[in-house]
C-alpha positions in Angstrom: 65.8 -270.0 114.6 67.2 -270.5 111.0 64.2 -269.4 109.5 63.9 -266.8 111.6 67.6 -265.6 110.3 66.6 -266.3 106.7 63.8 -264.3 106.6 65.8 -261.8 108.5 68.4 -261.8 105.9 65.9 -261.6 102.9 64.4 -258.5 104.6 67.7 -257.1 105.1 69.2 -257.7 101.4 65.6 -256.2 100.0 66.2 -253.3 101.6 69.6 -252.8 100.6 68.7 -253.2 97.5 66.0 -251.3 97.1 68.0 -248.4 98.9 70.8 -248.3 96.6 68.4 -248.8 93.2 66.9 -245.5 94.4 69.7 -243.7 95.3 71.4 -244.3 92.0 68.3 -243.7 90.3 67.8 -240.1 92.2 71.2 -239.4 91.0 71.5 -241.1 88.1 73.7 -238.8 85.5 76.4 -238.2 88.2 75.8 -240.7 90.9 77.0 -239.8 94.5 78.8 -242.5 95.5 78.7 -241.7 100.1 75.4 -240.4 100.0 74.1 -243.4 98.3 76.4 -245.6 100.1 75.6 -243.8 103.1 72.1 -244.0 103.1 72.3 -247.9 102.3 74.7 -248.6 105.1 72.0 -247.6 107.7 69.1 -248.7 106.2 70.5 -252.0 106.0 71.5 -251.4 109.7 68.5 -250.5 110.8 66.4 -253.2 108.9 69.2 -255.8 109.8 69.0 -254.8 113.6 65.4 -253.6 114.4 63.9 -255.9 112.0 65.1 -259.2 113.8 62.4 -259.6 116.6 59.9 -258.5 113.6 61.2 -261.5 111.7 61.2 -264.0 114.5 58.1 -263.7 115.1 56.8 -263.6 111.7 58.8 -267.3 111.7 56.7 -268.5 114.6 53.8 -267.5 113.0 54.4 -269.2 109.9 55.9 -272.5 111.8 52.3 -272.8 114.2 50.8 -272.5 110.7 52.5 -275.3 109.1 52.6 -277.2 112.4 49.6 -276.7 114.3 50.2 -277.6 118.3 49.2 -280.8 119.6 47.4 -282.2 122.6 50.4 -283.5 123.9 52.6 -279.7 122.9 53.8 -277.8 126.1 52.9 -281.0 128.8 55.6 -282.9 130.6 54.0 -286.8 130.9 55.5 -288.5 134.0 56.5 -292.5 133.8 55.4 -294.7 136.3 58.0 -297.5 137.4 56.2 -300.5 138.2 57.3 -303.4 140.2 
C-alpha cells in the first residue's frame, strides 16, 4: 500500500508540475496567475483522484515482479495435533 501511495504521489506532483511549467510558459511575458493556477488545481485533482487505482495496480505489478508467488502463496496448511 505505501508504494502504491508513492507512486501515486510521484504521478500526482509530475503532473502538477508539468501543468504549471506549461501554463507559465504559454503565458510567459504576463503570466495569468487563476488560469494557470486553475488549470493545475484540477489536473492535480484529477491525476491525484483517478490515477489511484491506476497506480495500485501498477504497484502490484511491480511487487509480483520482484516477489514472484510461491507454492505455498494463497494456501491455508492445517496442523495436525497428535497424541
Amino acid at each position: 500500500m505505501l508504494g502504491a501511495m508513492a507512486i501515486s504521489f510521484i504521478t500526482t506532483g509530475g503532473s502538477l508540475i508539468i501543468t504549471m511549467g506549461v501554463g507559465v510558459v504559454v503565458t510567459y511575458p504576463d503570466v495569468a496567475l487563476m488560469p494557470v493556477l486553475g488549470s493545475t488545481i484540477a489536473a492535480t485533482l484529477l491525476v491525484g483522484v483517478g490515477g489511484y487505482p491506476i497506480s495500485y495496480t501498477l504497484w502490484q505489478a511491480i511487487d509480483l515482479y520482484l516477489r514472484p508467488l510461491n507454492e505455498d502463496d494463497g494456501e491455508v496448511t492445517a496442523r495436525s495435533v497428535r497424541a
